[in-house]
N, C-alpha and C positions, 0 to 999 in steps of 0.2 A: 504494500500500500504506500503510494505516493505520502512524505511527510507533509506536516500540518505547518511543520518550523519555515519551509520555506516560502518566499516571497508567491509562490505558484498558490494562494491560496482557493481555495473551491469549496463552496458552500452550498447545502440543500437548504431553504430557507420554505417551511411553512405553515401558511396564514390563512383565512378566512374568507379575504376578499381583496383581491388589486383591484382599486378601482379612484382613480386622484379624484372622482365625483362626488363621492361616497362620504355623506355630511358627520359618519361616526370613523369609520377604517380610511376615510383617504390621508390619515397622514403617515399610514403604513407606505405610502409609495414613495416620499418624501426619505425613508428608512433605507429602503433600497435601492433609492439610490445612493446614498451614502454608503452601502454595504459594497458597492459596484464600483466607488473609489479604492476597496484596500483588496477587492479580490480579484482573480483573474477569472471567475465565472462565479456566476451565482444561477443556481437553478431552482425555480421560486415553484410549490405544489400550492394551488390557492383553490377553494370550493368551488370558490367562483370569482368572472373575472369581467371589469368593466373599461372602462377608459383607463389607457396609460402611455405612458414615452420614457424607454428605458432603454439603454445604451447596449450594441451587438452581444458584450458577452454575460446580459441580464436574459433569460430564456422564462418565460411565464407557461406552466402547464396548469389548466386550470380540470380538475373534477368533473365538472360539468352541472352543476346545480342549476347553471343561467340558463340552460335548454331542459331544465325542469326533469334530468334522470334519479330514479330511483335512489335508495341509501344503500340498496345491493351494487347499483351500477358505480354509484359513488366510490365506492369502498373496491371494487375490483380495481375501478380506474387509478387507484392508490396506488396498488401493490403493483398494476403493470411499469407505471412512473417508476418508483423509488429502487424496483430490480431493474428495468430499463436505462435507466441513468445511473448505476452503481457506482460505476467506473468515474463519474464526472463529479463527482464530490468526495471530500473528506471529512467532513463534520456536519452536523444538522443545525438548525437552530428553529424551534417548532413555538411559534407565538401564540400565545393564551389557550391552547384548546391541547389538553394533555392527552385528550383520547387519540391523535395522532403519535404518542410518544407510546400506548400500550399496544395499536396497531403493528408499531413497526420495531420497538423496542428489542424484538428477538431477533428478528433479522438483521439492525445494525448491530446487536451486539457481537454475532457472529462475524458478520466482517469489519467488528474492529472503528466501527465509525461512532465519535464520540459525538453525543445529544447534550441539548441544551435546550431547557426549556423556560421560557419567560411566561410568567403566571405573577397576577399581579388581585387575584382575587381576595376579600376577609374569609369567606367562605370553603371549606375544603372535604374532606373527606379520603376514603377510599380509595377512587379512581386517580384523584392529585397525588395521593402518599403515592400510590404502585406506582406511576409517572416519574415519580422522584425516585424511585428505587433505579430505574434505568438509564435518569440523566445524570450528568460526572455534575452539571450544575443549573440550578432552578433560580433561575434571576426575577426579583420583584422590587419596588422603589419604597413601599411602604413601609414601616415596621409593623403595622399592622394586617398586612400581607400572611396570608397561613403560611404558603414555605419557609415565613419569617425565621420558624420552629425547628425547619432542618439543616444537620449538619452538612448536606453542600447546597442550602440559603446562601444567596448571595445579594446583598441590597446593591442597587443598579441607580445611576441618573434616568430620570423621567424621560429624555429625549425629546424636548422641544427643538425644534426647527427655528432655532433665533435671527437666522437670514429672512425666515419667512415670514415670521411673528414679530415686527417689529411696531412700533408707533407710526402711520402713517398721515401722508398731508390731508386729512379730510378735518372738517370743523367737529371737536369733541363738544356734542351738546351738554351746557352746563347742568349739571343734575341728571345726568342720566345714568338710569339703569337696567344693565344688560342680563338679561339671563337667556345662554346658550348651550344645545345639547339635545338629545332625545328627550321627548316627551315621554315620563312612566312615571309611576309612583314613586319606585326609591329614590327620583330625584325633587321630592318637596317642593314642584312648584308652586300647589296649592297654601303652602306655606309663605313664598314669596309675596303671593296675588293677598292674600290676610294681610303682612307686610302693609302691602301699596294701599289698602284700605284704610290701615289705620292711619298711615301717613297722608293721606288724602282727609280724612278725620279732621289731624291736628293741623289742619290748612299749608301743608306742605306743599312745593309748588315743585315738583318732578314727572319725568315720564319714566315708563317701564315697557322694555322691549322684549318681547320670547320668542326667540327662532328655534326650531325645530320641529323633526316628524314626529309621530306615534307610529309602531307599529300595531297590528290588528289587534292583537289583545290589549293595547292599553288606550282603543280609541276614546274609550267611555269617561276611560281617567281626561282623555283629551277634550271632551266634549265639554263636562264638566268643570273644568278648567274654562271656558270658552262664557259658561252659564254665569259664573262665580264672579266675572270680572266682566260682564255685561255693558254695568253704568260706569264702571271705571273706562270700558273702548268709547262707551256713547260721547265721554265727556274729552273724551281726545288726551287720554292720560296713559293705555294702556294699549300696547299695538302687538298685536300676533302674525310673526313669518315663517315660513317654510323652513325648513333644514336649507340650509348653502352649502355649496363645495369649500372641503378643508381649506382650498387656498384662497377662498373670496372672507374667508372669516377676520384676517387681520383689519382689513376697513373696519367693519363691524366691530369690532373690539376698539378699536383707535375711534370711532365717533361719540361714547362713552366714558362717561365718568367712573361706571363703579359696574364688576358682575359679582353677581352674586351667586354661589354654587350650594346649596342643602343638600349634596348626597350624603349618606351614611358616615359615622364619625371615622371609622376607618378607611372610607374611600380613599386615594389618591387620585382627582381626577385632572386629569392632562390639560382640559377645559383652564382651571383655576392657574396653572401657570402661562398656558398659551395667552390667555387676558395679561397678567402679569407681564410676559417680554411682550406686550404692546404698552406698556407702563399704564394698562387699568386698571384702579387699586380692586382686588376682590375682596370678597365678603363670605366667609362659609363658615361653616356649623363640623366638618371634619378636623378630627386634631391632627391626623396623621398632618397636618401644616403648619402647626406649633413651632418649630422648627424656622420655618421658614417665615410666614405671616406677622406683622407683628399683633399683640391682644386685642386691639381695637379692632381688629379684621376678624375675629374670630366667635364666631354666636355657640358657647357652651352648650346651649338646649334650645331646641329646635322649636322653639318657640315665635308666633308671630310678633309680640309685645317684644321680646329682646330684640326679636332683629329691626323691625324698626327702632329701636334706639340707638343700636348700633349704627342704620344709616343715615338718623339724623344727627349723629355725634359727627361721623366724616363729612355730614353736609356744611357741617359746621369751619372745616379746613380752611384755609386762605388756598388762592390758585397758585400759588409758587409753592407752600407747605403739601398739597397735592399732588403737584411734578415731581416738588425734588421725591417723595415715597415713592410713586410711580416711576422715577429712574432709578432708585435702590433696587427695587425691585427685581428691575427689569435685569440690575448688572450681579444680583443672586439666582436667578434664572440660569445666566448665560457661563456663570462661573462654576456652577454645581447640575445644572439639567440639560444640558444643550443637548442636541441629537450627536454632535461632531464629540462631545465628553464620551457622551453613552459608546458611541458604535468604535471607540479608540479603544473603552475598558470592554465590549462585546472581542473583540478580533483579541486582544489579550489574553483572553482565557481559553475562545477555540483556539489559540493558535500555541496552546503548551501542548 
């Protein structure tokens, strides 16, 4: 087997979805192509596959989900890839979906090919532990991440894209607040919209933006959402958009004052810093940001009363005492989560 040490390096890299359209996974493309800077081939296994532009010796095989085959057809289509292309990689690197790592787990172990699997879930079980039993290391950004717990845990930079996530020239409406990402329940936007109410209440003069989709099962959450904050759209305070493509979201975050994220206290979500390296101050209710946020930024209990207090405290800033946070921010981003961090300490560890 060709070494891992040298400069020839060859990668199986697989994901869920290439797709730079794709308002939650397109900044997995953004990934690979930074993977295609340090390797001499990257061979990418993805379910499914949408828009992308990725350089000759980036090769995309995709499953075939988007032609809507079966999870038998799926699943053979695997095993014909990863024996077919044997030869053309030396390491794996299998992003967030472990059941790819007990698929193929015997097989690379046999010939010798070293996994790695990025899981970034609180949530674990079972299938994650056996997952971990097969990879040499399980990369995740949170502490509060389950692999947290295993001895080859390995805590990881987030991988923001700081070339692409920066502050751009569009007008940052004064008092605005952004909140972006999928529409679901674990992400408390009914929480936010209570927020904007009360703030609306205490004669607060702000607007609130929500992009994203629902999928089918959580259109009802999205519906409701829609019902809840009715006289807040009537009165021109409260505006709901579509999901955007990951690379139309830095405007979006740069025409705002403030996002604000309520996923679960253990989230780590990507969202809360990509705001941040456009120097948007965020607001979230997750500790795993403790770290990084400073307290004013951080809603302990997921509560609507705290968090509007929280955002009428920042509404309170001077616009230079707002910047200058907002460029801290941005240069603890760039210094500890950058994609160009992440994918230097990724090719470090495949490549022992």
């Amino acid at each position: 087997m060709k070494s891992f040490n040298s400069m020839d390096r060859r990668l199986l890299v697989i994901t869920q979805k290439v797709n730079n359209e794709d308002p939650v996974l397109g900044f997995f493309h953004g990934w690979l192509l930074e993977m295609a800077k340090r390797a001499s081939l990257v061979t990418v296994i993805c379910l499914e596959k949408g828009q992308y532009r990725m350089p000759e010796h980036v090769r995309i095989f995709s499953l075939g989900k988007e032609r809507g085959l079966r999870k038998t057809a799926l699943i053979r289509n695997f095993y014909k890839i990863v024996w077919r292309e044997r030869k053309q990689y030396d390491a794996v690197f299998v992003h967030m979906n472990p059941e790819y790592v007990l698929l193929g787990g015997i097989f690379w172990f046999l010939l010798r090919k070293k996994v790695f699997l990025w899981y970034n879930h609180s949530k674990g079980g079972f299938r994650i532990w056996l997952a971990g039993v097969f990879a040499k290391k399980v990369f995740y950004t949170s502490s509060f991440a389950y692999p947290s717990r295993f001895k080859n845990g390995e805590v990881m930079p987030a991988g923001i894209d700081t070339k692409l996530f920066r502050s751009e020239s569009v007008t940052r409406r004064e008092q605005s607040i952004l909140s972006l990402g999928r529409i679901a329940p674990v992400k408390a936007i009914d929480i936010i919209l209570d927020a904007a109410d009360i703030l609306h209440d205490r004669k607060s003069n702000f607007s609130l933006s929500v992009y994203g989709d629902a999928l089918p099962k959580d259109r009802e959450y999205y519906e409701s959402l829609r019902k809840k904050a009715k006289n807040l759209e009537a009165s021109g305070i409260v505006y709901f958009h579509d999901g955007i493509p990951h690379y139309k979201a830095p405007s979006v975050y740069s025409a705002h004052d403030f996002f604000v994220n309520m996923s679960p206290p253990g989230l780590f979500d990507k969202t809360v810093l990509e705001a941040a390296a456009c120097e948007t101050i965020p607001i979230v209710s997750s500790l795993a940001f403790k770290d990084i946020l400073p307290p004013e930024c951080i809603v302990e209990e997921k509560s609507p009363e705290m968090l509007a207090e929280k955002i009428r405290n920042l509404f309170g800033l001077s616009v230079a005492k707002r910047q200058e946070l907002g460029r801290r921010l941005r240069a603890e981003v760039i210094e500890k989560h950058s994609l160009e961090v992440l994918m230097n300490r990724v090719f470090e560890r495949v490549s022992v």
